[in-house]
BAVOVEX-903970 format. One record per residue (C-alpha): residue in one letter; x, y, z; residue number from 1. Coordinates in steps of 0.1 Angstrom, whole numbers, padded with zeros to 4 digits. Layout:
// residues N
(node A; (X; Y; Z); NUM)
...
// end
This chain:
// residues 290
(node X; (0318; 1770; 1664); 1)
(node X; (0331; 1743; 1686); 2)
(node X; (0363; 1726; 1670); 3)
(node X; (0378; 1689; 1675); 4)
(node X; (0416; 1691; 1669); 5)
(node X; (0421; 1651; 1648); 6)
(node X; (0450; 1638; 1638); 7)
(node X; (0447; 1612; 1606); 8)
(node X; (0473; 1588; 1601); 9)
(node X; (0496; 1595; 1571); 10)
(node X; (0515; 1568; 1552); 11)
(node X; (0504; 1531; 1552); 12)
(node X; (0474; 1538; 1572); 13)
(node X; (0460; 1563; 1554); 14)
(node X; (0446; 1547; 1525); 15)
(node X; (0424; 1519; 1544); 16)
(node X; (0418; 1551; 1574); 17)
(node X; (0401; 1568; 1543); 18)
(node X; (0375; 1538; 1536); 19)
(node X; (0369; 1535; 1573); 20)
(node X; (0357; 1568; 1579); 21)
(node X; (0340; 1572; 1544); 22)
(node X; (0320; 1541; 1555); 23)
(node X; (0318; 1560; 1591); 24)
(node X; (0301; 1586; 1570); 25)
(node X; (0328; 1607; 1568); 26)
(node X; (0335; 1618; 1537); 27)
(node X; (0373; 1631; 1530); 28)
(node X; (0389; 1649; 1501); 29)
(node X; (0426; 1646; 1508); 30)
(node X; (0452; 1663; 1483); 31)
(node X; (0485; 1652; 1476); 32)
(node X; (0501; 1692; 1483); 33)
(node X; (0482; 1696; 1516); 34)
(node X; (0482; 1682; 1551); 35)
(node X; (0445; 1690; 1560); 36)
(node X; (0416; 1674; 1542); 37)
(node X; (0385; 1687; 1536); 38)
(node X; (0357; 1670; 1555); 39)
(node X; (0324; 1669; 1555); 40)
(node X; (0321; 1678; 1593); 41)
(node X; (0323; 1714; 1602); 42)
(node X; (0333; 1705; 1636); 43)
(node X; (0361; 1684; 1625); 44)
(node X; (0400; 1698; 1618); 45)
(node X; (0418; 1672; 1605); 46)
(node X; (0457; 1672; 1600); 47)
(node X; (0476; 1645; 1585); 48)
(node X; (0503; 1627; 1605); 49)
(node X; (0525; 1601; 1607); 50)
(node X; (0514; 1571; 1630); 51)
(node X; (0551; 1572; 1645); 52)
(node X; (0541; 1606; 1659); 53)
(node X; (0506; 1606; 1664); 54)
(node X; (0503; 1594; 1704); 55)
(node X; (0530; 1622; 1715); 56)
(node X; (0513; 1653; 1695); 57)
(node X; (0479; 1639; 1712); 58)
(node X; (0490; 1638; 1746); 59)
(node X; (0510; 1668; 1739); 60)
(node X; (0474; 1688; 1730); 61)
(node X; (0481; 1693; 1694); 62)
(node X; (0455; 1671; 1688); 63)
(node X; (0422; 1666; 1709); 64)
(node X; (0425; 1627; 1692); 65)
(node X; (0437; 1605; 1665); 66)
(node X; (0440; 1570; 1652); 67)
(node X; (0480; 1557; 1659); 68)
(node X; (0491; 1519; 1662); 69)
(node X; (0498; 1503; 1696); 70)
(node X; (0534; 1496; 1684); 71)
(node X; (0539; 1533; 1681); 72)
(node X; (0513; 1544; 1711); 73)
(node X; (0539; 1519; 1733); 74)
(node X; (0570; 1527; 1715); 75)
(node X; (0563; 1568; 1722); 76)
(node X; (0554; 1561; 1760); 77)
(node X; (0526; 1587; 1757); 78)
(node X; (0505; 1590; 1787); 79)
(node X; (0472; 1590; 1762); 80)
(node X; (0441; 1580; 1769); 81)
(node X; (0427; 1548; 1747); 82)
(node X; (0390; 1553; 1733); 83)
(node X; (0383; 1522; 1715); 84)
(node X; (0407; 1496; 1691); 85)
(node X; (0397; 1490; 1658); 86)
(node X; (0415; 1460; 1642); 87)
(node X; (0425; 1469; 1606); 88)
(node X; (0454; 1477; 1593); 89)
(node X; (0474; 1487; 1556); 90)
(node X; (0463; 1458; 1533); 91)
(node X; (0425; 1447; 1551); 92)
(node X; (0411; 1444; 1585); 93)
(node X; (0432; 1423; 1606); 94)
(node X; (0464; 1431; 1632); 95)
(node X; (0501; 1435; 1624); 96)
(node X; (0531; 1416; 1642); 97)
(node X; (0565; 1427; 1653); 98)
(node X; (0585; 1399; 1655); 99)
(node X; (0625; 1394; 1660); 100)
(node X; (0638; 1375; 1629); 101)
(node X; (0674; 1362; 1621); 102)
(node X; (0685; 1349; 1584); 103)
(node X; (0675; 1312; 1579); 104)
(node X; (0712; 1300; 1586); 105)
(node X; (0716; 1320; 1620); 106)
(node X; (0727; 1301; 1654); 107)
(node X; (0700; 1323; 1670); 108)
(node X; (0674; 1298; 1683); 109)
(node X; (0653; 1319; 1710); 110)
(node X; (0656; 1353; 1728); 111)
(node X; (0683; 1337; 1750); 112)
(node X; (0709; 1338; 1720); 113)
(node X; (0706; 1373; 1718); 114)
(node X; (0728; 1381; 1741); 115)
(node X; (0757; 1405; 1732); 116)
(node X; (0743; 1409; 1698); 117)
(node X; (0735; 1438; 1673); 118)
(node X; (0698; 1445; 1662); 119)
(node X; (0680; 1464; 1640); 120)
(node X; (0648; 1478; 1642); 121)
(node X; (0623; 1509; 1639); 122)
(node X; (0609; 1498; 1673); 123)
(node X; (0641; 1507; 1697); 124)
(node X; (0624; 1515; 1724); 125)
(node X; (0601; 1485; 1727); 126)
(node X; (0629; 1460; 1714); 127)
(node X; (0650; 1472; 1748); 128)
(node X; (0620; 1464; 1769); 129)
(node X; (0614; 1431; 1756); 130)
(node X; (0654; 1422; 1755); 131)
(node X; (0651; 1437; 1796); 132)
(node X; (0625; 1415; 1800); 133)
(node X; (0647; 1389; 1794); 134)
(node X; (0675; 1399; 1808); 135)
(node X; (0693; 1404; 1775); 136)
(node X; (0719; 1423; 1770); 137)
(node X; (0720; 1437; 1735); 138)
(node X; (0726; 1467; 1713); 139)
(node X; (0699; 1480; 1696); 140)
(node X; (0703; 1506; 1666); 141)
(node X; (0676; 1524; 1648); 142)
(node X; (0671; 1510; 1616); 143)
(node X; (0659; 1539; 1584); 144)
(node X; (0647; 1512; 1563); 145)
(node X; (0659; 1489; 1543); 146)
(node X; (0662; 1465; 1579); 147)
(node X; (0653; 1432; 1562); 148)
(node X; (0683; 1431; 1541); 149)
(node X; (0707; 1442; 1567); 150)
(node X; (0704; 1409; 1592); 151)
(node X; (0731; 1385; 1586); 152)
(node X; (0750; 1413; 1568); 153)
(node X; (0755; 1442; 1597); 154)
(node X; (0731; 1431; 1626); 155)
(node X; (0724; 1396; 1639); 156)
(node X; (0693; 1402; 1637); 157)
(node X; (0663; 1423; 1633); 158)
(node X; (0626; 1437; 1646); 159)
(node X; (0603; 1438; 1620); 160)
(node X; (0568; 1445; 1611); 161)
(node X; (0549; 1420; 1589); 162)
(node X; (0512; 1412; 1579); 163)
(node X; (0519; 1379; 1562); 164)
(node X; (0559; 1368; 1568); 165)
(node X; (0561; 1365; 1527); 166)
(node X; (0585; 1393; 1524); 167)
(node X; (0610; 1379; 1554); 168)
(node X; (0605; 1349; 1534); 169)
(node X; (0615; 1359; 1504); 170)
(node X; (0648; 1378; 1522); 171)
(node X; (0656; 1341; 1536); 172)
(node X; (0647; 1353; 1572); 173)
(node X; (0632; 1332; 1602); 174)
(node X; (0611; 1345; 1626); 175)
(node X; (0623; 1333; 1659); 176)
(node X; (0600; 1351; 1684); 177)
(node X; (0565; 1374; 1680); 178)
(node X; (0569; 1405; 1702); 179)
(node X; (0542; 1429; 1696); 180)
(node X; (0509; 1426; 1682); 181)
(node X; (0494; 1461; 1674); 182)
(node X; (0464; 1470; 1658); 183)
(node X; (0450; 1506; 1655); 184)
(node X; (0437; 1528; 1682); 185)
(node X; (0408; 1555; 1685); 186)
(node X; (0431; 1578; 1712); 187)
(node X; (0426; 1609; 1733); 188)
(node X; (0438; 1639; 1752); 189)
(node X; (0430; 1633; 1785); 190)
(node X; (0425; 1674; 1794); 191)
(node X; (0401; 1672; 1762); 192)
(node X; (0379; 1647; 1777); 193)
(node X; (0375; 1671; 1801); 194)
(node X; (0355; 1692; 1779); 195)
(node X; (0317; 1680; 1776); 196)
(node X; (0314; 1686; 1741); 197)
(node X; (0346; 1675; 1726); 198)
(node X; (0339; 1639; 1750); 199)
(node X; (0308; 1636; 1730); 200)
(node X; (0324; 1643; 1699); 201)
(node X; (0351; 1623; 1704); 202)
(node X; (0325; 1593; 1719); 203)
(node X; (0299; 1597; 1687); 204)
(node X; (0333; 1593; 1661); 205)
(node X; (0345; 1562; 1677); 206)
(node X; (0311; 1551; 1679); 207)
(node X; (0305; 1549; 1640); 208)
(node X; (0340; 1543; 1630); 209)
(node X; (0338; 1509; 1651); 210)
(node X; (0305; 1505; 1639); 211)
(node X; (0317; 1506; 1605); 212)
(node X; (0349; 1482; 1610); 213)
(node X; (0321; 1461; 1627); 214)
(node X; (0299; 1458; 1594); 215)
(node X; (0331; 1448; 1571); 216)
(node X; (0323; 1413; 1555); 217)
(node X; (0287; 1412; 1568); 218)
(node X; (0253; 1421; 1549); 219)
(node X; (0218; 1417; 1556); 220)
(node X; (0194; 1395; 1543); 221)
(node X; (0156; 1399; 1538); 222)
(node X; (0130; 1374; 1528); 223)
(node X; (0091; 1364; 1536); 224)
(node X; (0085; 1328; 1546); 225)
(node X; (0050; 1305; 1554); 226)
(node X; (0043; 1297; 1584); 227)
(node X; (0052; 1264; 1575); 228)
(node X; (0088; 1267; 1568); 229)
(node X; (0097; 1295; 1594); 230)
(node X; (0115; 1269; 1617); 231)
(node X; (0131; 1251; 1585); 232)
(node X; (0142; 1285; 1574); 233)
(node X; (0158; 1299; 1609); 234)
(node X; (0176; 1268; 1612); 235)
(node X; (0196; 1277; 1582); 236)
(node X; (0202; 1309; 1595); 237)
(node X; (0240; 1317; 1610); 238)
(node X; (0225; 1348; 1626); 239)
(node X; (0244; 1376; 1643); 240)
(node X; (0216; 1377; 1666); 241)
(node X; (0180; 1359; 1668); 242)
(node X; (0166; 1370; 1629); 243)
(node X; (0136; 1399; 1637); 244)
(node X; (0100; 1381; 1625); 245)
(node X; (0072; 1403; 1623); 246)
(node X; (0040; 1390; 1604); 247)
(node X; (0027; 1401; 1571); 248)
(node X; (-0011; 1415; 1562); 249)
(node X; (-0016; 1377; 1550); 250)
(node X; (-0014; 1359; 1581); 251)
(node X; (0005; 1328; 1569); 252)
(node X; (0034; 1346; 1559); 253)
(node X; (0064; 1361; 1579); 254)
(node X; (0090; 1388; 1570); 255)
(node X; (0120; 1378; 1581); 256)
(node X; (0156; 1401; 1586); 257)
(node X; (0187; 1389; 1595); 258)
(node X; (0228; 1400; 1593); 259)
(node X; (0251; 1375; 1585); 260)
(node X; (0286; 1369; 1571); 261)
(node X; (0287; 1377; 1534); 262)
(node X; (0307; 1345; 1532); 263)
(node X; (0280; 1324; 1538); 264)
(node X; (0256; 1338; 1515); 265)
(node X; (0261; 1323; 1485); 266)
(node X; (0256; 1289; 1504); 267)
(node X; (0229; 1298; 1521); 268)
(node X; (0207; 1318; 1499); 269)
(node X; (0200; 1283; 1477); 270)
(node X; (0191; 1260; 1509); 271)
(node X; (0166; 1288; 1521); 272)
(node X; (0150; 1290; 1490); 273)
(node X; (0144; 1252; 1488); 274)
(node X; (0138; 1255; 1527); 275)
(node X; (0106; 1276; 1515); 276)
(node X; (0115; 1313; 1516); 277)
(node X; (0104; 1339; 1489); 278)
(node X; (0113; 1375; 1481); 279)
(node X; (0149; 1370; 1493); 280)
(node X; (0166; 1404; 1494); 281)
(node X; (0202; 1407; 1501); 282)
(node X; (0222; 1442; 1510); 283)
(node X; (0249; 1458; 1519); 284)
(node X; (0256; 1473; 1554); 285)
(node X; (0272; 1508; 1562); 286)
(node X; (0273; 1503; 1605); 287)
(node X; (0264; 1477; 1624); 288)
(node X; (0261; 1498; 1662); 289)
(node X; (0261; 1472; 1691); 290)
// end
């Protein structure tokens, strides 16, 4: 039986990777003593990995593909090939920002006061490109952790990843400059695109995974309307597309289906009932596949 070689992301990833492909229809079973889950896809082998790592062992051929960050994909240098992004990340579907922070009471205004400085960060590699950019001269170390509370203290400053800013907040840092946005990437082998059958494979996962990531915070709504309110009605309607009409066995009467943002719903779902329709049916979607 054919195999696809996958690497999951483990560590902050993982958790919201694990929704994503369950509502991919992939369905995982990961234990906490192994580093292979069981899947519900015979032609998958999936190992768990850490993001940091994930780009080299792909390019490498460990793995035929695998999800990673663009911070790490760009900090490794891997020559990968990029299938598809799909924009979520630890804590809900949205990017992540690298940004280079000082503590509140820090003479460091822009990049330009960087020079012959100290900095911390996780991203070395990346951090030297941006300071060459710039033509900034300063060291960079490689922080284990803990980087937040070492600016001010044993580094001038710091490269950091945040969702929100509350935690550099709440360590009395200021964010002088965004360097990096990165969201997470469907990535490839490039010799295993080569192969007709793992292409395909690798086409039809990234096909449902976006088209899962795509259906977050949307739902579909159903409903019959007269004849006589179908304009009132679609005018309500903040449709993804034009809604689908078809006419019922009663002639003065339409089914109606549209997708919309969940959001909207509960405002809308009252003005189309006054607007005429009847029978209004809302659920939930799985993929939406453009």
């Amino acid at each position: 039986m054919n195999k696809l070689k996958f690497g999951f992301p483990k560590g902050s990833l993982q958790n919201s990777t694990l929704e994503l492909f369950r509502k991919a229809g992939l369905n995982m079973n990961i234990s906490s003593r192994s580093y292979y889950p069981i899947v519900d896809d015979d032609e998958l082998e999936i190992m768990l990995i850490r993001s940091q790592e994930m780009a080299k062992y792909v390019q490498d051929g460990f793995f035929d593909a695998g999800l990673a960050g663009y911070d790490w994909i760009c900090e490794s240098g891997a020559n990968i090939e990029e299938i598809c992004e799909l924009n979520y990340s630890k804590s809900g579907f949205k990017s992540v920002k690298w940004v280079l922070a000082v503590p509140e009471d820090s003479k460091i205004k822009s990049v330009k006061d960087l020079q012959g400085t100290r900095i911390a960060s996780e991203l070395v590699n990346y951090t030297k490109k941006y300071l060459n950019k710039n033509k900034i001269k300063a060291e960079v170390e490689f922080s284990w952790g803990a980087t937040e509370a070492k600016a001010g203290k044993f580094v001038d400053a710091i490269v950091e990843l945040t969702e929100t800013g509350l935690s550099l907040k709440a360590n009395n840092l200021r964010i002088v400059d965004e360097i990096l946005t990165s969201t997470t990437r469907f990535i490839a082998n490039k010799e295993a695109l080569n192969n007709d059958w793992k292409r395909e494979k690798i086409e039809n996962i990234a096909m449902l995974l976006s088209g899962a990531l795509a259906a977050e915070g949307m739902v579909g709504l159903k409903m019959n309307v007269p004849f006589t309110s179908l304009c009132k009605v679609t005018d309500i309607l903040p449709a993804l597309k034009k809604p689908t009409i078809s006419q019922l066995s009663d002639k003065n009467w339409y089914a109606l289906e549209v997708i919309v943002e969940e959001k909207t719903v509960k405002k809308i779902i009252p003005a189309l009932k006054r607007a005429g329709a009847a029978g209004i049916i809302e659920y939930q979607l799985s993929k939406i596949i453009y």
